[in-house]
C-alpha positions as CSV (number, residue, x, y, z in Angstrom):
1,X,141.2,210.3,198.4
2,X,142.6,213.2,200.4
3,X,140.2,215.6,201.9
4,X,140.6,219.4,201.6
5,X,141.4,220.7,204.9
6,X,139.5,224.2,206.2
7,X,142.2,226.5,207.2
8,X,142.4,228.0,210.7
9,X,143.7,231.2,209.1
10,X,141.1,232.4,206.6
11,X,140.4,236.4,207.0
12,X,136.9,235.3,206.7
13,X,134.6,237.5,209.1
14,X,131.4,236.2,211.2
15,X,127.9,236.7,209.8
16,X,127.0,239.7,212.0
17,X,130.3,241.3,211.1
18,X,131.0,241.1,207.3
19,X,132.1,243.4,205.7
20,X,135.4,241.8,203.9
21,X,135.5,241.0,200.6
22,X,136.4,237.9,199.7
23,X,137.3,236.1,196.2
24,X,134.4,233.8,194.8
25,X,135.2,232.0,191.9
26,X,131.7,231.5,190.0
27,X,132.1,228.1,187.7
28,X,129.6,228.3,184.9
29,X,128.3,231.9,183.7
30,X,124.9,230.8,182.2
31,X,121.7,232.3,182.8
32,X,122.0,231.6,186.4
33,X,126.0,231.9,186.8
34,X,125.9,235.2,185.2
35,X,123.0,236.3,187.7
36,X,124.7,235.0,190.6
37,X,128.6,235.9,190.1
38,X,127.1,239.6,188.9
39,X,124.7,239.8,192.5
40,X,128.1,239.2,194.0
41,X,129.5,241.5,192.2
42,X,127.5,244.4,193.1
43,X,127.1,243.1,196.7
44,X,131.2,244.6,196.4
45,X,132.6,240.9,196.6
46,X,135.8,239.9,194.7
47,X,134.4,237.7,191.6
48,X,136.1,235.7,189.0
49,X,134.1,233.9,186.3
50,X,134.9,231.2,184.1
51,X,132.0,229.8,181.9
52,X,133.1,227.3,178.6
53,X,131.5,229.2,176.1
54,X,133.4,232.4,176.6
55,X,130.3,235.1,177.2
56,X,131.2,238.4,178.0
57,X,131.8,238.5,181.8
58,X,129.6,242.0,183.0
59,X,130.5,243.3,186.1
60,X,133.0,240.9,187.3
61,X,136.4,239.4,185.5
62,X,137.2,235.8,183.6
63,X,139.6,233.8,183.9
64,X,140.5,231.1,180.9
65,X,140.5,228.1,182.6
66,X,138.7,226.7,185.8
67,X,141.7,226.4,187.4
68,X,143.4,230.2,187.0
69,X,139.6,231.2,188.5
70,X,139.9,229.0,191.5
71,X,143.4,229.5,192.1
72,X,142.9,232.5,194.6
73,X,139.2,232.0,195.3
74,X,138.4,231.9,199.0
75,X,134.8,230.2,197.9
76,X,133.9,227.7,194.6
77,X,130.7,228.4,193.5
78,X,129.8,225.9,190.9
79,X,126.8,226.9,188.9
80,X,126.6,224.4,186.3
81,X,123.9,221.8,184.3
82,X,124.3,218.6,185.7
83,X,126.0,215.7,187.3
84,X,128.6,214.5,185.0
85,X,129.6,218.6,183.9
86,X,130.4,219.2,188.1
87,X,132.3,216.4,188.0
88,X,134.5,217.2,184.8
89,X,134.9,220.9,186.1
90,X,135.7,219.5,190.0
91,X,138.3,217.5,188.3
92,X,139.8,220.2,186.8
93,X,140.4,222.0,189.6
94,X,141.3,219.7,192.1
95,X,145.1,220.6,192.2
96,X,144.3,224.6,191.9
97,X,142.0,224.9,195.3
98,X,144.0,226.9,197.9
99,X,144.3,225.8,201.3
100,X,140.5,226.8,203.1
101,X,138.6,226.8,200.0
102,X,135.1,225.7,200.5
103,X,133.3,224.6,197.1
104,X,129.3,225.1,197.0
105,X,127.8,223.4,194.1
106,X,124.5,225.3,193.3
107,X,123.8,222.7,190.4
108,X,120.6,220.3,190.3
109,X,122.5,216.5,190.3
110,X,121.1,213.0,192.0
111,X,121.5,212.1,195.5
112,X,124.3,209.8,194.9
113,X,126.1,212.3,192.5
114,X,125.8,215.1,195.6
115,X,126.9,212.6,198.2
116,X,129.8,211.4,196.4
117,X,131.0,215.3,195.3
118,X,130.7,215.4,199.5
119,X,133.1,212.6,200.2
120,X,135.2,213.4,197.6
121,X,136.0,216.8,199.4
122,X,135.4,215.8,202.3
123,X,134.6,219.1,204.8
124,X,135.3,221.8,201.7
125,X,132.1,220.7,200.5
126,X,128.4,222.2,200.9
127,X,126.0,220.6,198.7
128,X,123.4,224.2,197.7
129,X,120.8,223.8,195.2
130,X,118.8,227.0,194.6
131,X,115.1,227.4,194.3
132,X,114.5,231.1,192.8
133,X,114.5,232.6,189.2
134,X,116.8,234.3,187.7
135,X,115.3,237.2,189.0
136,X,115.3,236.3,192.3
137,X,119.8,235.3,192.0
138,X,119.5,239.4,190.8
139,X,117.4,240.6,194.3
140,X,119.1,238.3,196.6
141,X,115.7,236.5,197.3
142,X,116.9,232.9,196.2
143,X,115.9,229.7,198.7
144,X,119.3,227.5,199.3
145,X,118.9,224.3,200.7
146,X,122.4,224.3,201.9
147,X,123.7,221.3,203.6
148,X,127.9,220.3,204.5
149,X,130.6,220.6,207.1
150,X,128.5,222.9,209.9
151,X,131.6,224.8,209.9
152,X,132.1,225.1,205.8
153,X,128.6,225.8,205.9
154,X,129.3,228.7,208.6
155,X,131.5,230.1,206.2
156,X,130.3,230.4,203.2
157,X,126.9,231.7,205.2
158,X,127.9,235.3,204.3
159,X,128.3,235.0,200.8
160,X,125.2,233.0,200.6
161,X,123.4,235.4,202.7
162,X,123.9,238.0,199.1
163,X,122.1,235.4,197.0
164,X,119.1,234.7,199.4
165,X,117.8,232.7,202.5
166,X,120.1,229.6,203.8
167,X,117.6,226.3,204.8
168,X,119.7,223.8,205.8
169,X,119.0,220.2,204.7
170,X,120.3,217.4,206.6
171,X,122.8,216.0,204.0
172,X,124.2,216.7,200.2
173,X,121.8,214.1,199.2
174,X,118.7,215.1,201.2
175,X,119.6,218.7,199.6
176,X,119.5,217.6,196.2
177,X,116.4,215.4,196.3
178,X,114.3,218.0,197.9
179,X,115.1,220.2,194.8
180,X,114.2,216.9,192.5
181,X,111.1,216.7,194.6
182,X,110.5,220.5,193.9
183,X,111.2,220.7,190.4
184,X,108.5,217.2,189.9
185,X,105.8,219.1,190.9
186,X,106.6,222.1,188.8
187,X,105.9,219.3,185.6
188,X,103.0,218.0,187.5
189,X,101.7,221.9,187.2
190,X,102.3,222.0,183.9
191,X,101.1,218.5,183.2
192,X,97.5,219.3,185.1
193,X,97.6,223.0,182.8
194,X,98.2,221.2,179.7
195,X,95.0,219.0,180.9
196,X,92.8,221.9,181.4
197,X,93.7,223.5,178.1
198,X,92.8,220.3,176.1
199,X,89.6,220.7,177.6
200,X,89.0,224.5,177.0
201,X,89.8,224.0,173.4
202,X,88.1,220.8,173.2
203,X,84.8,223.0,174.7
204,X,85.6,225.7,172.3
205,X,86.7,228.3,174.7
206,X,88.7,230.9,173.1
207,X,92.4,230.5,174.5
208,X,92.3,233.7,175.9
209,X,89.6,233.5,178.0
210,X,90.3,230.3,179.3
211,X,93.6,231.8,180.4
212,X,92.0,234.7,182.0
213,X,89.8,232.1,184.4
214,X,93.1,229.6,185.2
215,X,94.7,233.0,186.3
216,X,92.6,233.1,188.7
217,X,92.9,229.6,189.9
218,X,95.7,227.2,191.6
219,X,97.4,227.4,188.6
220,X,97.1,231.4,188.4
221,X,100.9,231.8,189.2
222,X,102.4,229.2,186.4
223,X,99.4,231.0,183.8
224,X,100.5,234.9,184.5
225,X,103.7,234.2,184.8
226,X,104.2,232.1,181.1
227,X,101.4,233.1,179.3
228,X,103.5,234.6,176.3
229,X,104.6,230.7,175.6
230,X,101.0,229.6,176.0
231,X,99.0,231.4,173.5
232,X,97.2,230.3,170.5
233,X,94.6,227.7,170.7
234,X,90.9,228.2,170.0
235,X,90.7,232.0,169.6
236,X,87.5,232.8,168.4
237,X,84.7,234.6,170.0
238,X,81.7,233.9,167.9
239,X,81.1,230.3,169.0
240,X,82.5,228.3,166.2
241,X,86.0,227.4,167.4
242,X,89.4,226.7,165.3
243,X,92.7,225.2,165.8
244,X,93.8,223.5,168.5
245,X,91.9,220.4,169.0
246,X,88.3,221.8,169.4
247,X,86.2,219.4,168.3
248,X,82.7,217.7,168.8
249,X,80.8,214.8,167.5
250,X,77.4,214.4,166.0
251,X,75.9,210.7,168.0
252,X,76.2,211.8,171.4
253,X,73.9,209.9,173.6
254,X,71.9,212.3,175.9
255,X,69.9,209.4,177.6
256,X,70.4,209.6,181.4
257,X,73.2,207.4,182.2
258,X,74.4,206.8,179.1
259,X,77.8,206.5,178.0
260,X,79.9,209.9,178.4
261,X,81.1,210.0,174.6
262,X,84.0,212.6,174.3
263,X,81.4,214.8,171.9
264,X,79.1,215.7,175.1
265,X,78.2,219.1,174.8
266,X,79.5,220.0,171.6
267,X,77.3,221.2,168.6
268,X,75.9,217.6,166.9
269,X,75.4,219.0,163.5
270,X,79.6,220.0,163.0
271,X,80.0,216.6,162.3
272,X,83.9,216.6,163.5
273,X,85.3,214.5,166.3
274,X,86.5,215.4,169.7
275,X,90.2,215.4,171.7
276,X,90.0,213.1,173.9
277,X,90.6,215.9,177.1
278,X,86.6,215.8,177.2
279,X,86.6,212.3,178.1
280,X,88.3,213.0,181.8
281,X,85.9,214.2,184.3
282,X,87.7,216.1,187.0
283,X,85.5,219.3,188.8
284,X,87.0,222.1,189.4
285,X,88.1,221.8,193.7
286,X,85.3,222.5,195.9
287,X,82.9,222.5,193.2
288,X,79.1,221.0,193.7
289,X,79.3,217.8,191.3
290,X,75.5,217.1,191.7
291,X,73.7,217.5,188.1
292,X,73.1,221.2,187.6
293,X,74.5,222.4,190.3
294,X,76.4,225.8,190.4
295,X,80.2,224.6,190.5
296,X,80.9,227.6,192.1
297,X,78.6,226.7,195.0
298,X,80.8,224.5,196.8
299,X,82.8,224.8,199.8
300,X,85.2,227.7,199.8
301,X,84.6,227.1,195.7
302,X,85.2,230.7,193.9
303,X,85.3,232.6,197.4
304,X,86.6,236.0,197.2
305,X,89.9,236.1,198.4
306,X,89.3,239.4,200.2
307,X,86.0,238.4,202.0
308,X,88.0,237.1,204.8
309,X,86.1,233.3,204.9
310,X,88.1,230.5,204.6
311,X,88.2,228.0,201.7
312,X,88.0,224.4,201.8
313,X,91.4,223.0,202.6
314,X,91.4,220.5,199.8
315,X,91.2,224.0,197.6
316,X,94.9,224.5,198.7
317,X,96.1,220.9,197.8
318,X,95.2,220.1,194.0
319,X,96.8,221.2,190.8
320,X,98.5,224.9,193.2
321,X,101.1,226.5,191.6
322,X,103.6,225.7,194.0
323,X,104.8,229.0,196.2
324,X,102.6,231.2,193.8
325,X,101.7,234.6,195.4
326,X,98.1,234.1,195.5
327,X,97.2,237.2,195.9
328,X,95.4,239.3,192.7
329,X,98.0,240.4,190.7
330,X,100.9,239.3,192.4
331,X,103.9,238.5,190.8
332,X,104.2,234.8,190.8
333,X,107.9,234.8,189.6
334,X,109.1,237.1,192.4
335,X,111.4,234.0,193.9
336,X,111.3,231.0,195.5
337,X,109.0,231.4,198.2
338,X,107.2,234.1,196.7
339,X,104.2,235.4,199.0
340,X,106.1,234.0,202.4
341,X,108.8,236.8,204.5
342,X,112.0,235.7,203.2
343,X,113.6,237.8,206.4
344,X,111.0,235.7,209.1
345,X,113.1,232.4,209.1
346,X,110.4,230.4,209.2
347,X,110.3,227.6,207.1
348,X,107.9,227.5,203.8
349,X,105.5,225.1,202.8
350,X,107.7,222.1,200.8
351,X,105.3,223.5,197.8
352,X,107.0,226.6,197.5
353,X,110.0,225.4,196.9
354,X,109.5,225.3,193.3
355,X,108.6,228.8,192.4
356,X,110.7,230.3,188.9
357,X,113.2,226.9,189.1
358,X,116.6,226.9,188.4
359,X,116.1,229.0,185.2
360,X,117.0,229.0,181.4
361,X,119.2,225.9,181.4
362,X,121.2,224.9,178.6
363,X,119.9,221.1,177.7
364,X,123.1,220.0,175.9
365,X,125.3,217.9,177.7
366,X,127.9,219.7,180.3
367,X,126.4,222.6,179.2
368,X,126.0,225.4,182.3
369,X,122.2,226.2,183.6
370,X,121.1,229.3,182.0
371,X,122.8,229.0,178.6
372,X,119.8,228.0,177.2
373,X,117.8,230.2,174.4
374,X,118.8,233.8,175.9
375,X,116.8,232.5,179.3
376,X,114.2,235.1,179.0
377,X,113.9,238.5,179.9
378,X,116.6,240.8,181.8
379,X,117.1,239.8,185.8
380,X,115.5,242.4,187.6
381,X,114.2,244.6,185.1
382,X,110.5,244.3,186.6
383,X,108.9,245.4,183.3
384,X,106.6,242.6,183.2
385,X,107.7,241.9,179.0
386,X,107.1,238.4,178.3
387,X,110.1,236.7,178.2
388,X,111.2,236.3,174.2
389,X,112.8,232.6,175.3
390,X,113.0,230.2,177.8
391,X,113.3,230.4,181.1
392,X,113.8,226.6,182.4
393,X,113.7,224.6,179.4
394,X,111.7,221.4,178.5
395,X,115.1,219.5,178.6
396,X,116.4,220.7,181.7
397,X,112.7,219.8,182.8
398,X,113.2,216.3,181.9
399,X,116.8,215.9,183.1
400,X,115.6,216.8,186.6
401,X,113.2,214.2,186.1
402,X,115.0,211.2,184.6
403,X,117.3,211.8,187.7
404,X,113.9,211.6,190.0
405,X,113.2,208.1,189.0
406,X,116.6,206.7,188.8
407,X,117.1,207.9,192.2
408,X,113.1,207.1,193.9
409,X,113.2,203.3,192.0
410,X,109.2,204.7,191.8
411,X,107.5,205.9,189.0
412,X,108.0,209.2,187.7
413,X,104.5,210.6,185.2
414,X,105.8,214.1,185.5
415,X,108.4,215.2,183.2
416,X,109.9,212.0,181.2
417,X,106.9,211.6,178.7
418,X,105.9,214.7,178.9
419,X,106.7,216.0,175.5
420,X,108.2,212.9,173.3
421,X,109.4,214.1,169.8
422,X,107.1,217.5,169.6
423,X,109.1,220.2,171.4
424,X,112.5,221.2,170.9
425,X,114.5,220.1,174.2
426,X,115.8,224.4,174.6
427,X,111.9,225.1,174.3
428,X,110.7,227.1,177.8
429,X,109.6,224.3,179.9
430,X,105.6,225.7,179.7
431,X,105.7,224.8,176.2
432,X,104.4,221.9,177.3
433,X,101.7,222.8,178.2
434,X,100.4,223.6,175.0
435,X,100.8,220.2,173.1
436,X,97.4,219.2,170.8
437,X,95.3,216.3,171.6
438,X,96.1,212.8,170.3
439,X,95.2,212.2,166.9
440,X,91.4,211.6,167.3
441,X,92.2,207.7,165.6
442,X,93.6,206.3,168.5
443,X,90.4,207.2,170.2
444,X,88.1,205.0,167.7
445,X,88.6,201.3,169.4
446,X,87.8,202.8,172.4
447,X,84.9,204.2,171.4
448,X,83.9,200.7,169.4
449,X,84.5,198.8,172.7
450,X,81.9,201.1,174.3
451,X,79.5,200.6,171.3
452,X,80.1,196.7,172.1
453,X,79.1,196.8,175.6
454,X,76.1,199.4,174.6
455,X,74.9,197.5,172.3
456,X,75.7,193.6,173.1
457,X,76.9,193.0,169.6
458,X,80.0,191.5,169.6
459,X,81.0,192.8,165.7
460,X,82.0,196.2,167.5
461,X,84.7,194.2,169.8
462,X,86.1,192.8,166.5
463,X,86.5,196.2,165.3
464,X,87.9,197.2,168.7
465,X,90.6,194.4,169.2
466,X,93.6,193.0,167.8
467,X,92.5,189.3,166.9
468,X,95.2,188.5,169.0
469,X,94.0,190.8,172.1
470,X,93.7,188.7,175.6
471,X,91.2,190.0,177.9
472,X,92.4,189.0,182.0
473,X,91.3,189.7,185.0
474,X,89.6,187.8,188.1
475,X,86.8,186.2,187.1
476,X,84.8,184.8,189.8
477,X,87.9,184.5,192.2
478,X,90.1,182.7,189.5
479,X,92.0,184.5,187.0
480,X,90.5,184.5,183.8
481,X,92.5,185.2,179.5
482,X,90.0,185.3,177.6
483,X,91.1,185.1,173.6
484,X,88.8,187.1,171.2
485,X,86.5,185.0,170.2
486,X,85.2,183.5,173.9
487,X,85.1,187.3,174.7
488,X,83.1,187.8,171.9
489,X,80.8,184.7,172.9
490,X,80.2,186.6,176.2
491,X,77.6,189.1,174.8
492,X,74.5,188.1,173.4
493,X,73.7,190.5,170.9
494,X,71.4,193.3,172.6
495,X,71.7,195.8,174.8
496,X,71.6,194.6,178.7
497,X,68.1,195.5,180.5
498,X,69.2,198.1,182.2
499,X,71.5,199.6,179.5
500,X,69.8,203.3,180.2
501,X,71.5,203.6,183.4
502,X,74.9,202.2,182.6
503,X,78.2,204.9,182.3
504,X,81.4,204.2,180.6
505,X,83.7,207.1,180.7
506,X,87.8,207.1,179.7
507,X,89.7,208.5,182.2
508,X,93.3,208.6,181.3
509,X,94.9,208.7,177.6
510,X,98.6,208.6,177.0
511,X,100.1,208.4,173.9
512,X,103.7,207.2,173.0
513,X,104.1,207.0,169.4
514,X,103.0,204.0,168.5
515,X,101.5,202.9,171.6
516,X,99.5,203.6,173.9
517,X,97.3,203.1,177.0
518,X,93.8,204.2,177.8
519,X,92.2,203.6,181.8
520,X,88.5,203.1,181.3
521,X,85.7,203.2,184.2
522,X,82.5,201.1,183.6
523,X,79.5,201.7,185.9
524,X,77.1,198.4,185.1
525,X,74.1,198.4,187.6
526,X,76.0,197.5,191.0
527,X,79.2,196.6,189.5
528,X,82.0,199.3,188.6
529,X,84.8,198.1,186.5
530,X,88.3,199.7,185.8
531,X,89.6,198.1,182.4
532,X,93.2,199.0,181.2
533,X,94.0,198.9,177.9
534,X,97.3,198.8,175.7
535,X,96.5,200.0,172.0
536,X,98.8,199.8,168.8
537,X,98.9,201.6,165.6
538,X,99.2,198.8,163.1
539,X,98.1,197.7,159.6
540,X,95.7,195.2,159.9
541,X,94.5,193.2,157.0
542,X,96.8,194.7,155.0
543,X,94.9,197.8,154.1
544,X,96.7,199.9,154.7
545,X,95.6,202.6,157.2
546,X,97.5,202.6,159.8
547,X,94.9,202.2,162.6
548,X,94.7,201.8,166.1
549,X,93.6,198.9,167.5
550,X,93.6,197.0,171.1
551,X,96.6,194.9,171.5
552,X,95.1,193.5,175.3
553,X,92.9,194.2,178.2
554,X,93.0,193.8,181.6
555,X,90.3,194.4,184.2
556,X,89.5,195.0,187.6
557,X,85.6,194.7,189.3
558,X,85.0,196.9,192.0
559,X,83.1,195.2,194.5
């Protein structure tokens, strides 16, 4: 396929000396588009829009078709949702582009889809996905990881320069997975928030409140910044909580070591069952986990942040808002790279490269970024209104990610399952974070397997297990199935001698549907156990119900 040539006779100007204005033809005026041909705009360059859905232009003029905009356009800027909808639009413009054009894609797309845009146009082509909000496109403050031709990348350096800081990346592809990589730990952040609010309202902690304290934590910049889309929840003050999964349960075992049953803590006379959140135990980083212990009396744990002394450095590492201005009552959403000199040149930390991603994009297919649910509140208006719709929607969210794990081969937990069927895909991607516990049934086998083991009657493993579970693992060196009933035969009806001192505790819960898995940790005496489980809802014997039971087992002793 022939390449498009760069021409020797462009009235382009150096970086240090621009001050001509040049024609940019802005492909896509979503949420994003619109923020970035209109920064143009005002920055007194020559801007023609084109967007599919025909919204009124601002600042700048439209064109009616891709190709009338690109037909005198100097510089392509595509600003559109994904892979396929550059592709479709390149298409269309292929015969229009003049002689010198230089086409900067700004869209988030897979490796392979950004390398093969780059040898399709050969040295017209810079590969620059955009870490910033829409806020930032509006104050010039966005981080491009620009990578092409050095001397297409040269020349669109100016016009880049009006939209924020240029950090080059080796390679289209290297480009666009460092934005998939930045955008997976944005869901990880909202994965690890939706975690601690399970466990606020599973505590009863008014909603509130508990989003007053994670304000002031890693997650402080995600929290401030969406807290209009995370509200609800246990809101009551007077102890008894509502809503939102708070729940406890009256047999909780307070003998030392006993099994940590998801009801610990919780009033015993409510007589109502927990969320499963309360079964993870997690502290809070730097905290003291002995018994009693003040969790705020661990290293660097809860230090002022004006005092001067340095926290621990693990305090930096789990669950931070990536690029969050940590300083009190910073504006987390001020751009990619928020809290760092965008002017020093010096490169951020790879964690601030997520900060207010590619913002309010339209989840339909084609569709440009941005046109999703009005994309929250005006660019630049700085009046700190929550945001009446989403920013960086759920589906966006998960596009980013399903294009994560086709292109690592690895698994992707962030993103794919992280909402199934319960949020609308043009839902603001914090949404999320607000999802209700499981349904407390699919906690019950769990909880009759640990009455098994507690109590060495075998009956509770019946009610725990399919009666076509396996449970496998190494047995004695050799791998071991065990069918139901010679598992059963393993336990001798009574409680093992040293029962007091023994912990069971679920770690991990995911539910999908149907199905789903549990991770369990066992602490008998000097052996520690990690059993994983996959559970179904099914009728069993016909009555009816609907209930979950273990479908298999499989184990590992930790020696």
């Amino acid at each position: 396929m022939r390449h498009l040539r760069l021409s020797q006779g462009s009235r382009w100007t150096t970086v240090a000396g621009m001050t001509t204005s040049h024609t940019i033809a802005v492909l896509g005026l979503g949420r994003m588009g619109g923020a970035i041909a209109t920064r143009l705009a005002a920055r007194h360059q020559d801007v023609v829009g084109w967007t599919r859905s025909a919204r009124p232009a601002g600042t700048f003029r439209t064109a009616g078709t891709p190709a009338e905009a690109v037909a005198g356009a100097e510089v392509v800027l595509l600003a559109l949702f994904d892979g396929p909808a550059c592709a479709q639009v390149l298409d269309a413009v292929r015969g229009a582009l003049r002689p010198g054009a230089v086409v900067v894609n700004t869209g988030t797309v897979a490796p392979a889809e950004a390398a093969g845009m780059a040898r399709s146009l050969g040295p017209a082509y810079v590969h620059a996905p955009l870490i910033g909000s829409v806020p930032a496109a509006a104050a010039g403050s966005l981080q491009i990881l620009a990578a092409g031709d050095p001397a297409a990348l040269d020349r669109v350096r100016p016009v880049l320069a009006h939209l924020g800081t240029v950090r080059p990346a080796s390679d289209a592809a290297a480009a666009a997975a460092l934005k998939l990589v930045a955008n997976s730990s944005l869901a990880g952040s909202v994965l690890a928030l939706r975690d601690a609010l399970l466990h606020a309202d599973a505590l009863g902690v008014p909603r509130a409140r508990a989003l007053d304290v994670l304000e002031l934590g890693p997650l402080g910049g995600l929290v401030a910044r969406k807290r209009a889309f995370l509200r609800g929840g246990v809101e009551t003050d007077g102890g008894s909580a509502t809503g939102g999964g708070a729940r406890c349960v009256a047999d909780t075992d307070s003998r030392p070591g006993a099994v940590t049953d998801p009801g610990a803590g919780c009033d015993p006379g409510s007589g109502s069952v927990p969320g499963p959140a309360e079964f993870t135990v997690g502290t809070f980083p730097g905290a003291d986990s002995r018994p009693g212990a003040d969790p705020g009396a661990g290293p660097g744990a809860g230090c002022d942040p004006g005092t001067g002394s340095a926290p621990d450095p693990a305090e930096f590492t789990v669950g931070t808002f990536p690029g969050a201005d940590s300083r009190p009552g910073a504006d987390p959403g001020g751009g990619a790279g928020a809290g760092c000199d965008s002017g020093s040149g010096s490169a951020p930390d790879p964690a601030e490269f997520t900060v207010g991603t590619f913002p309010g994009a339209d989840s339909r297919p084609g569709a440009e970024p941005g046109g999703g649910v009005g994309a929250g509140s005006s660019p630049g208006s700085g009046s700190g209104s929550a945001p009446a719709s989403a920013e960086f929607t759920v589906g966006a969210l998960a596009k980013d990610m399903a294009l994560l794990a086709a292109a690592s081969g690895a698994p992707v937990r962030n993103g794919i399952g992280l909402v199934g069927e319960l949020v609308p895909q043009d839902a603001d991607f914090a949404v999320a974070a607000t999802l209700p516990a499981p349904d407390d049934a699919v906690l019950e086998p769990l909880r009759a397997y640990v009455r098994g083991h507690a109590t060495g009657d075998p009956a509770h493993f019946r009610d725990a297990f399919l009666p076509t579970a396996h449970i496998e693992g190494l047995h004695d060196g050799a791998f071991t199935s065990w069918d139901l009933d010679a598992y059963c035969a393993l336990f001798p009806g009574r409680p093992a001698p040293d029962e007091a001192t023994r912990v069971r505790r679920v770690d991990t819960l995911d539910v999908h549907g149907s199905v789903a898995t549990a991770t369990m940790m066992l602490a008998h005496g000097p052996d520690h156990f990690t059993d994983v489980f996959l559970l179904v809802r099914a009728n069993v014997g016909g009555d009816g119900d609907g209930g979950w039971r273990i479908a298999n087992k499989a184990y590992h002793r930790h020696r």
